[in-house]
C-alpha beads as a LAMMPS data file, in Angstrom:
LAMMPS data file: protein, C-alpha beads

333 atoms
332 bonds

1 atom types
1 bond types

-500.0 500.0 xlo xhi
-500.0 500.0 ylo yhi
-500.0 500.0 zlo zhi

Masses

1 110.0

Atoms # bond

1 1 1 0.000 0.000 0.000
2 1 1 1.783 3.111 -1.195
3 1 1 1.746 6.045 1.745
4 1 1 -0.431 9.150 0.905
5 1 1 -0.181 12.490 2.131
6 1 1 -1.628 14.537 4.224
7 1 1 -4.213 17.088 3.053
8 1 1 -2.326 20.143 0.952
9 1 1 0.295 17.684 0.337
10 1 1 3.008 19.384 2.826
11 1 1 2.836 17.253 6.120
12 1 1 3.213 19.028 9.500
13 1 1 7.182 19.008 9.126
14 1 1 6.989 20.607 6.485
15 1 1 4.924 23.506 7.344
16 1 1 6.962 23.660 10.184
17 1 1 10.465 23.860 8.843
18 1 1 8.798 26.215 5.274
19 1 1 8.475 28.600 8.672
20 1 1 11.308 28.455 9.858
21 1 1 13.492 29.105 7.059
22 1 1 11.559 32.253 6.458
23 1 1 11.975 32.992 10.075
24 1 1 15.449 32.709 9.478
25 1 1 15.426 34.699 6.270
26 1 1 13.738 37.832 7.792
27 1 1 16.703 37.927 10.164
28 1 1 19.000 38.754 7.230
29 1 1 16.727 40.623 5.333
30 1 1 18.093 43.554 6.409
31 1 1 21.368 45.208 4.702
32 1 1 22.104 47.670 7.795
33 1 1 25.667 46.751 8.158
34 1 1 26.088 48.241 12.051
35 1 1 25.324 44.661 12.833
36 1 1 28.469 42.371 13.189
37 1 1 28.755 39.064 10.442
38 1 1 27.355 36.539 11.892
39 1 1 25.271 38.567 14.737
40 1 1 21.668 39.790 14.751
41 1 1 21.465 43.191 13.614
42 1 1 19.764 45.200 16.726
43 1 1 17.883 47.590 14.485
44 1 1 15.743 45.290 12.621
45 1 1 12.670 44.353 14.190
46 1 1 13.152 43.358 18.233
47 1 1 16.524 42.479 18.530
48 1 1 16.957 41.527 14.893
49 1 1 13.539 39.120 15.010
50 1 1 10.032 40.035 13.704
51 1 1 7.095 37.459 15.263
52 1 1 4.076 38.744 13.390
53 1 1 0.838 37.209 14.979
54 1 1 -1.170 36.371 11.764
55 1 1 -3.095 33.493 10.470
56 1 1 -1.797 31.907 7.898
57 1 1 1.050 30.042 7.017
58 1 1 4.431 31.980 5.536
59 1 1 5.668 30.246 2.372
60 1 1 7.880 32.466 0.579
61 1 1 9.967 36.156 0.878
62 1 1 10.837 38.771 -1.356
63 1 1 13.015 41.501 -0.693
64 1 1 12.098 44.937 -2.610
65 1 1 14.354 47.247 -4.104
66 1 1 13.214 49.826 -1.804
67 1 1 14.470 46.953 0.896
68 1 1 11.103 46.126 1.795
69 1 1 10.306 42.548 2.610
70 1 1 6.975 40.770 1.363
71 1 1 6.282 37.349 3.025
72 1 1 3.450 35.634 1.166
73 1 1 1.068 32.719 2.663
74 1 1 -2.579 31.336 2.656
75 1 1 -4.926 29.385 4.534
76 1 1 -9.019 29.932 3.883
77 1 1 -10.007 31.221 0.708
78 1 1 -7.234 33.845 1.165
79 1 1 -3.527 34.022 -0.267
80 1 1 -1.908 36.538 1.996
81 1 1 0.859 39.061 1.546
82 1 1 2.393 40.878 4.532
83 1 1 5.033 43.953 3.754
84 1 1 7.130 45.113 6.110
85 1 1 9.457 48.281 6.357
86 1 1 13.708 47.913 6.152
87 1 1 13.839 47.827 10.162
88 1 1 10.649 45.097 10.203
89 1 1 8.091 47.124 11.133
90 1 1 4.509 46.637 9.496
91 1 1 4.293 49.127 6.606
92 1 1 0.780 50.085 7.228
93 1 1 0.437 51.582 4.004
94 1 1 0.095 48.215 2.519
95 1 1 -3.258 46.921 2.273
96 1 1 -4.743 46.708 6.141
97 1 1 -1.845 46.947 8.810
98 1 1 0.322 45.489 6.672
99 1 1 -1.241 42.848 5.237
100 1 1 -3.392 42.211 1.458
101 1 1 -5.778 38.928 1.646
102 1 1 -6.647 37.772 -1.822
103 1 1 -9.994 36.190 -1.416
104 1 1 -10.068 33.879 -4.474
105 1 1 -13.680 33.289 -5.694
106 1 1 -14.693 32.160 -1.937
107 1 1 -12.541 29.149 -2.816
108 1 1 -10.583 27.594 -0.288
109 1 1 -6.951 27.638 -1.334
110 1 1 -3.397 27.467 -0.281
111 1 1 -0.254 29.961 -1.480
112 1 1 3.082 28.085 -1.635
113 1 1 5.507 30.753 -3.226
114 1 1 5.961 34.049 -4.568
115 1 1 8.081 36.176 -6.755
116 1 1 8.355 39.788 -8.265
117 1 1 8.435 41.304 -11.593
118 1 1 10.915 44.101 -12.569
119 1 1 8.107 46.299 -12.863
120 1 1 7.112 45.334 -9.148
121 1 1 4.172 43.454 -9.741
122 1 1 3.482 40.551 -7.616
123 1 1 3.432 36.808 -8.667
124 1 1 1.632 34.133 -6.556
125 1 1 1.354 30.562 -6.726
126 1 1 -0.559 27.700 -5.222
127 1 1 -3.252 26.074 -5.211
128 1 1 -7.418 26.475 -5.367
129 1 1 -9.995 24.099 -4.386
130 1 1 -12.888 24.521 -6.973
131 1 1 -14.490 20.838 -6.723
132 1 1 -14.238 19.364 -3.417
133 1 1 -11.830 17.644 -2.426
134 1 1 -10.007 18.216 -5.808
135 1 1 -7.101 20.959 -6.239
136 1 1 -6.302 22.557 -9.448
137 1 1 -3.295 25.268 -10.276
138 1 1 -3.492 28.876 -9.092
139 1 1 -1.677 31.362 -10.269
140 1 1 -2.339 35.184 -9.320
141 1 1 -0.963 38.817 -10.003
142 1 1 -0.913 41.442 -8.476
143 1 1 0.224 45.425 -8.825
144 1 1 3.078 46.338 -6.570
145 1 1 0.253 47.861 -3.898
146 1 1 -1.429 44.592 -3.645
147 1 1 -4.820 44.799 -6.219
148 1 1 -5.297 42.018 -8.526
149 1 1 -4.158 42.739 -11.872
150 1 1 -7.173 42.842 -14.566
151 1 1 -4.447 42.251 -17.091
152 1 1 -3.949 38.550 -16.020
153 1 1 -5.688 35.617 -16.745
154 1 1 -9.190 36.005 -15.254
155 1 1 -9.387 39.230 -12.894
156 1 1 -5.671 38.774 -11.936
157 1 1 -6.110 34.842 -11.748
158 1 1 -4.781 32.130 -14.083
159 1 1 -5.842 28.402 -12.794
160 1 1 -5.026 25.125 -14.615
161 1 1 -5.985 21.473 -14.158
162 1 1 -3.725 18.762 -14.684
163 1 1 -4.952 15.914 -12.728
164 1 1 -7.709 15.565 -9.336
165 1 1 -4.558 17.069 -6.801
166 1 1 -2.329 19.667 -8.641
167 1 1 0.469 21.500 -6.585
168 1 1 2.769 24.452 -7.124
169 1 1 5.923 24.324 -5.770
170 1 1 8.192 27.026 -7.470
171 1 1 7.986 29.859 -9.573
172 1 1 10.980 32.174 -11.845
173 1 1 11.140 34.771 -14.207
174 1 1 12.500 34.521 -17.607
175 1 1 14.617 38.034 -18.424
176 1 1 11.249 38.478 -21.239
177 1 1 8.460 37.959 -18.124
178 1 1 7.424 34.577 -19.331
179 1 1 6.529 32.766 -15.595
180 1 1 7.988 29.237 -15.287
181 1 1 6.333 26.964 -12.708
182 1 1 6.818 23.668 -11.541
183 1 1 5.099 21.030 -9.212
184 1 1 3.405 17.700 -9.175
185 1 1 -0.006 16.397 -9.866
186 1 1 -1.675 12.834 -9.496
187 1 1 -5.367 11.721 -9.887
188 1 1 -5.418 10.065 -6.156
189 1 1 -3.017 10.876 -3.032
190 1 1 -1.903 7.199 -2.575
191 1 1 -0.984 7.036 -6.384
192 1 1 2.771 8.322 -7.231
193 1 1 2.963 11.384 -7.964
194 1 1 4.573 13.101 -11.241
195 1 1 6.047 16.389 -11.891
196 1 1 4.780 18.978 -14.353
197 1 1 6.817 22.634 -15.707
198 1 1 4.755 24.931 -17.547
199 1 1 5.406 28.417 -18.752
200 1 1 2.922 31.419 -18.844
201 1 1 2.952 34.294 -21.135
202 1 1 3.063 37.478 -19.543
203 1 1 -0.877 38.051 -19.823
204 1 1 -1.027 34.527 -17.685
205 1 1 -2.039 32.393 -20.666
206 1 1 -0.083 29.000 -21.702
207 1 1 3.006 29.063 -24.063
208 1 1 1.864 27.040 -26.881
209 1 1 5.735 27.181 -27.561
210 1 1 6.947 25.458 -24.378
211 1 1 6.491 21.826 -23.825
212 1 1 2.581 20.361 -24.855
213 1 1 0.269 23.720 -25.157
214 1 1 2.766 25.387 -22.487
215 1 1 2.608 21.992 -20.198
216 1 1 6.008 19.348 -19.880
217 1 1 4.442 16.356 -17.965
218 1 1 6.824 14.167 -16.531
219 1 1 6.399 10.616 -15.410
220 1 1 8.110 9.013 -12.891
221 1 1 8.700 5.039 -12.021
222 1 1 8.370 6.052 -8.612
223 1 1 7.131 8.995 -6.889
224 1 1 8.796 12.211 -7.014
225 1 1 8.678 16.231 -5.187
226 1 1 10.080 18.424 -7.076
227 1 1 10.548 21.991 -5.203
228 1 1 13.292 24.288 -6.714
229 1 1 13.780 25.608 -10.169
230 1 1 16.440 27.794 -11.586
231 1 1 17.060 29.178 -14.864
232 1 1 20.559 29.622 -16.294
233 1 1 21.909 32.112 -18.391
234 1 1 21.529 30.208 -21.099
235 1 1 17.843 30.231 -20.243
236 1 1 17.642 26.057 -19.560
237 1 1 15.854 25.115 -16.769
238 1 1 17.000 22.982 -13.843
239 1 1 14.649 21.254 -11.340
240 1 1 15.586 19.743 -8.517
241 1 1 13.953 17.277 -6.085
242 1 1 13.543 13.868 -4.577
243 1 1 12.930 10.770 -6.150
244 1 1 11.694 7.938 -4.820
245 1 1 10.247 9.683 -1.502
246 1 1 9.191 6.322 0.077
247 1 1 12.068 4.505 0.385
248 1 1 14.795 3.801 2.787
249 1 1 17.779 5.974 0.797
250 1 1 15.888 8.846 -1.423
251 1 1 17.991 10.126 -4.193
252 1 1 18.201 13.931 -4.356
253 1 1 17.281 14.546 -8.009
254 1 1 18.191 17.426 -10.663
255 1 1 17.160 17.667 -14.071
256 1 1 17.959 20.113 -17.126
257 1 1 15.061 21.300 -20.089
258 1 1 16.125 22.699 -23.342
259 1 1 14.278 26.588 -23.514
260 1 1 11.287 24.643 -25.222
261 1 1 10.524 22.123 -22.610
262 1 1 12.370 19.197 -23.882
263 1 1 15.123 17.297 -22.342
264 1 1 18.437 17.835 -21.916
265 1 1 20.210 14.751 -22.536
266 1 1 23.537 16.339 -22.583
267 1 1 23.112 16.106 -18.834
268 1 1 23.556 13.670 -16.822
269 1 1 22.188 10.703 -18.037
270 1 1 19.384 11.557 -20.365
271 1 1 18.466 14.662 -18.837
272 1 1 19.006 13.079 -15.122
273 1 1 21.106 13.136 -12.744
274 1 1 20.883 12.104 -8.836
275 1 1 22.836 11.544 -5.497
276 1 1 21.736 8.960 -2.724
277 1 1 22.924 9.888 0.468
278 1 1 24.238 7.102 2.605
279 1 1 25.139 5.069 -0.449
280 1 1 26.420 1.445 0.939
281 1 1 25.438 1.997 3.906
282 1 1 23.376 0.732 6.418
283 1 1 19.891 2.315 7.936
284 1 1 17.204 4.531 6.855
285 1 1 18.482 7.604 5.650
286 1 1 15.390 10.248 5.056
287 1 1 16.770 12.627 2.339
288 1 1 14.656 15.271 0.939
289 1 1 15.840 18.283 -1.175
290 1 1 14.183 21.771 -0.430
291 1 1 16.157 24.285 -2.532
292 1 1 18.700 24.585 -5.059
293 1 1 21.177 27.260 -6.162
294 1 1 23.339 27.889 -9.353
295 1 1 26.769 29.008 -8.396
296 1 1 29.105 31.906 -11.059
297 1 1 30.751 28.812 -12.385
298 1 1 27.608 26.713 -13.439
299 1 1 27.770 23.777 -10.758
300 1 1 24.676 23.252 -8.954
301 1 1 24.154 23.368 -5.373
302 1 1 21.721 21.395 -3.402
303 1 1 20.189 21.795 -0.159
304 1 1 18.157 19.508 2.049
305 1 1 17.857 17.072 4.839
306 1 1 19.486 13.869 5.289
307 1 1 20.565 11.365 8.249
308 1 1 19.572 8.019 9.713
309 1 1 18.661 8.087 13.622
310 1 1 19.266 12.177 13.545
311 1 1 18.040 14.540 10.524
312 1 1 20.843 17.043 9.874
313 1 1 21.060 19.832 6.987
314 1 1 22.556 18.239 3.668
315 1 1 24.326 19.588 1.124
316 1 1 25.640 17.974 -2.619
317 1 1 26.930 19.650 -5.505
318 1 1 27.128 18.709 -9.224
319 1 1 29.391 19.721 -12.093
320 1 1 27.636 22.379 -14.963
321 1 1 26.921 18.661 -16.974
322 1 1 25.682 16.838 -13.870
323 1 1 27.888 14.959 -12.873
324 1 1 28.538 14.920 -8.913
325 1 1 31.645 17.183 -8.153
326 1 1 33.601 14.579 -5.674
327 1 1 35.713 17.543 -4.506
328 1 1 32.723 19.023 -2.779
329 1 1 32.258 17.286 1.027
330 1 1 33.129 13.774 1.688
331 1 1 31.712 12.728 -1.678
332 1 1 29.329 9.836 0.826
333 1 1 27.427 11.181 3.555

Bonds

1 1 1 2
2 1 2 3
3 1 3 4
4 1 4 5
5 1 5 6
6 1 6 7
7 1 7 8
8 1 8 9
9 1 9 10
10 1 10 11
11 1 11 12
12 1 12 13
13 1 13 14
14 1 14 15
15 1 15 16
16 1 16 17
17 1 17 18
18 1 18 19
19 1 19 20
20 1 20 21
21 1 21 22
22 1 22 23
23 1 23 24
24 1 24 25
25 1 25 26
26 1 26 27
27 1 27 28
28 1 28 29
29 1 29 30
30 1 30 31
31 1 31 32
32 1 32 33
33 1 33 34
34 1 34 35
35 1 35 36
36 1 36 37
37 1 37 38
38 1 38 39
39 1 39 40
40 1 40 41
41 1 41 42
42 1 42 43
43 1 43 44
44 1 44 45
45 1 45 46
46 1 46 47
47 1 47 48
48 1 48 49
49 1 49 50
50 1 50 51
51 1 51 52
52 1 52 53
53 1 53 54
54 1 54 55
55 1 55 56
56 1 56 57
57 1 57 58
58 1 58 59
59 1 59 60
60 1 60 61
61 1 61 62
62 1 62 63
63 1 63 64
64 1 64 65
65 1 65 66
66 1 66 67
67 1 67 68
68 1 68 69
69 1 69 70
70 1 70 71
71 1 71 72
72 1 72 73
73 1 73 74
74 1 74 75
75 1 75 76
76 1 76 77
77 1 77 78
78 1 78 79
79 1 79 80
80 1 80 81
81 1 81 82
82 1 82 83
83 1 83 84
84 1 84 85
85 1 85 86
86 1 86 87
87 1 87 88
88 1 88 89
89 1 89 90
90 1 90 91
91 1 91 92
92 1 92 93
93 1 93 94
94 1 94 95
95 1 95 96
96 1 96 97
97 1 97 98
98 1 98 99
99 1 99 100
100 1 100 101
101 1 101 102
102 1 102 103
103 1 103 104
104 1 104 105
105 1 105 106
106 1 106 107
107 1 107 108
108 1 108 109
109 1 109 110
110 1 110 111
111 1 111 112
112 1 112 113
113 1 113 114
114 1 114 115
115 1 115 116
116 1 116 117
117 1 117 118
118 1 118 119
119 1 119 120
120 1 120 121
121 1 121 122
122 1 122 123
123 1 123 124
124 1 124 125
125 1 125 126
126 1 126 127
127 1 127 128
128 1 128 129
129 1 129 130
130 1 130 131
131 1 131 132
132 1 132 133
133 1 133 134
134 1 134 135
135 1 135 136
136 1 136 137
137 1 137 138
138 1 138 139
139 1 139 140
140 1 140 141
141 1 141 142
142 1 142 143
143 1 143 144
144 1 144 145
145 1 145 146
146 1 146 147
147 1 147 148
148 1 148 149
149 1 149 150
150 1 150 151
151 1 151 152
152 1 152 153
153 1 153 154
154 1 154 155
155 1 155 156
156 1 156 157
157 1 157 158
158 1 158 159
159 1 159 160
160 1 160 161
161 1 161 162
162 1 162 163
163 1 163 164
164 1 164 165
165 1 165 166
166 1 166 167
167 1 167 168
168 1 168 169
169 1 169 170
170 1 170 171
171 1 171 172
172 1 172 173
173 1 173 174
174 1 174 175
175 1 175 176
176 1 176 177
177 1 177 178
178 1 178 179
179 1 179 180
180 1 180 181
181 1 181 182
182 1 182 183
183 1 183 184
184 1 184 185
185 1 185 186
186 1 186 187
187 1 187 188
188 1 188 189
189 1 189 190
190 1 190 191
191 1 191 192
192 1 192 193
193 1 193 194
194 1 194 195
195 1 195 196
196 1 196 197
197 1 197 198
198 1 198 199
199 1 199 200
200 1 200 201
201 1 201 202
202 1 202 203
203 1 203 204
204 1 204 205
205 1 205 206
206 1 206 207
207 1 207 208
208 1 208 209
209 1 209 210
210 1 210 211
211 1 211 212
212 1 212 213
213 1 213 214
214 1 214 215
215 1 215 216
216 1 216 217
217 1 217 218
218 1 218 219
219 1 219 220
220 1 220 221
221 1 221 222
222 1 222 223
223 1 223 224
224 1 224 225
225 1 225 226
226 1 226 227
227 1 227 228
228 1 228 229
229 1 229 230
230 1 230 231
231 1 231 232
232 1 232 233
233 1 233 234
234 1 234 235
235 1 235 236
236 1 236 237
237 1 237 238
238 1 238 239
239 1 239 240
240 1 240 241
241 1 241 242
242 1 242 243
243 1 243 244
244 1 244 245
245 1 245 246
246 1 246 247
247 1 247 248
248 1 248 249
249 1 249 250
250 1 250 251
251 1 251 252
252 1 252 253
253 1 253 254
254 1 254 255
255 1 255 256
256 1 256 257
257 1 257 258
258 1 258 259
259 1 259 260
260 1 260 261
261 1 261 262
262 1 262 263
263 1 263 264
264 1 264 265
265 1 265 266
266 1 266 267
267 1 267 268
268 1 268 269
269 1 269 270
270 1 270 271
271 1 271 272
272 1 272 273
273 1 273 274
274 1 274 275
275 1 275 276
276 1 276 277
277 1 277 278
278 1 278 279
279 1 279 280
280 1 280 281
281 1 281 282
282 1 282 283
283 1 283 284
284 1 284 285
285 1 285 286
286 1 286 287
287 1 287 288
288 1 288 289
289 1 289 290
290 1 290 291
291 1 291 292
292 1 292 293
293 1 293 294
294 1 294 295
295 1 295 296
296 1 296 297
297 1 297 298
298 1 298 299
299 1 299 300
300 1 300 301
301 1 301 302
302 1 302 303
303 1 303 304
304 1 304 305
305 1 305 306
306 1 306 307
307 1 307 308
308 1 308 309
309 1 309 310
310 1 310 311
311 1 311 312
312 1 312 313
313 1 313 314
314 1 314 315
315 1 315 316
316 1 316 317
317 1 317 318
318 1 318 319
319 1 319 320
320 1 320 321
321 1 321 322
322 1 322 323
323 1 323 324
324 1 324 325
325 1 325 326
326 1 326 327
327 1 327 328
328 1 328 329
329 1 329 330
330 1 330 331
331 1 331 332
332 1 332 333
């Protein structure tokens, strides 16, 4: 019997620990540099630490060129964004006290990351439930003060069905506004799940020229989670996640798309590559990859959670053409 997920897809852990890393990124939102490296910086918020009593849970930050910080969420029929000044006080010229709730149709729906425009408009991204209990793709803009932008989509709202339980899990900008998004999508939670890109004109419509009608579907052999995208100069796409999620040694997975959606099989091996921590050894070891970043030099770095009888933070990093880069860590565990 295969394991299925909890409602929303993202179990309790990972609500909790989607928290705390943007707990942890509002510390250093800040670019006052009277704090020392390393330290808290005493001006921002109470002694370097904003705890904002709202409903909702935070899923994303954004950091303004002004230096103001949005931190988007959702929970109800609301996708919520919170601003807040340089020294993290609520910048009560946004929306109500600080805060813009997106009521989408009455719908109940979730918000699971955020990005912004050059032009400051805002880009959301989750999910809406139109159909109980069935979730389809939500995608929402907004002007830089918070109202839904008429221009996209439907009133400011783009949604998309793939399958019964569709999830966003990233979103980027291409340098000509096309919006890339990636997440997975299966007809029933204890089926595997499979992994989807898709790329959005700038009016919030599909790009017939990317993938099927704007859609790459990929199927797995075994369940996937794909959460981190990143596009490279060369405008390819990289996604990186974890494959086989149910078993005893997870692989931390990365894969490369051409600019039209179709593989890259001049990486890796056909378009794949992947990393199993704890390789030949014994125990459970519960790997799961959260983020991903693209270093000056093209080689890929990995972030995540790995371990057998204690979790720990997790890093691997792989060569520009996939391969793993064995002078990086202990090349093991």
């Amino acid at each position: 019997m295969k394991k299925s997920l909890l409602p929303g897809k993202f179990a309790i852990k990972r609500k909790l620990i989607n928290a705390f890393f943007i707990f942890i990124a509002i510390f250093f939102c800040n670019l006052n540099l009277n704090a020392q490296p390393g330290f808290l910086d005493p001006t921002f918020g109470n002694g370097g630490i904003i705890i904002a009593q709202r409903i909702g849970i935070p899923v994303g930050t954004a950091i303004l060129p002004d230096q103001k910080i949005l931190v988007a969420g959702g929970g109800g029929p609301y996708f919520y964004i919170d601003r807040f000044n340089p020294d993290g006080s609520n910048d009560e010229s946004f929306g109500s006290d600080g805060r813009v709730s997106l009521n989408l149709d009455n719908k109940r729906s979730n918000c699971s990351g955020i990005t912004i425009q050059p032009d400051g408009k805002i880009i959301l991204i989750g999910y809406i439930i139109l159909s109980e209990p069935f979730l389809d793709l939500a995608i929402v803009r907004c002007y830089p003060d918070g109202s839904l932008d008429s221009s996209f989509g439907f009133n400011g709202l783009t949604i998309i069905n793939l399958k019964n339980y569709d999830y966003t899990d990233d979103v980027v900008l291409q340098p000509d506004g096309k919006i890339v998004v990636i997440g997975d999508f299966t007809n029933n939670t204890d089926d595997f799940f499979d992994s989807y890109i898709l790329r959005l004109n700038t009016d919030g419509s599909l790009d017939p020229n990317f993938g099927e009608e704007g859609i790459k579907k990929i199927h797995y052999p075994l369940s996937a989670n794909n959460k981190a995208l990143v596009i490279q100069p060369d405008g390819k796409l990289l996604m990186g996640g974890t494959f086989n999620i149910y078993s005893n040694k997870p692989d931390i997975i990365v894969e490369r798309f051409n600019t039209d959606g179709s593989v890259d099989n001049g990486f890796g091996v056909d378009g794949v590559t992947k990393f199993e921590f704890g390789e030949n050894q014994s125990g459970d070891w519960g790997s799961e990859l959260y983020d991903m970043q693209l270093q000056p030099d093209g080689k890929i770095v990995c972030a995540g959670e790995s371990g057998t009888n204690q979790i720990s933070m997790a890093l691997c990093r792989f060569n520009s053409n996939g391969s793993i880069d064995i002078g990086f860590g202990e090349n093991e565990d």
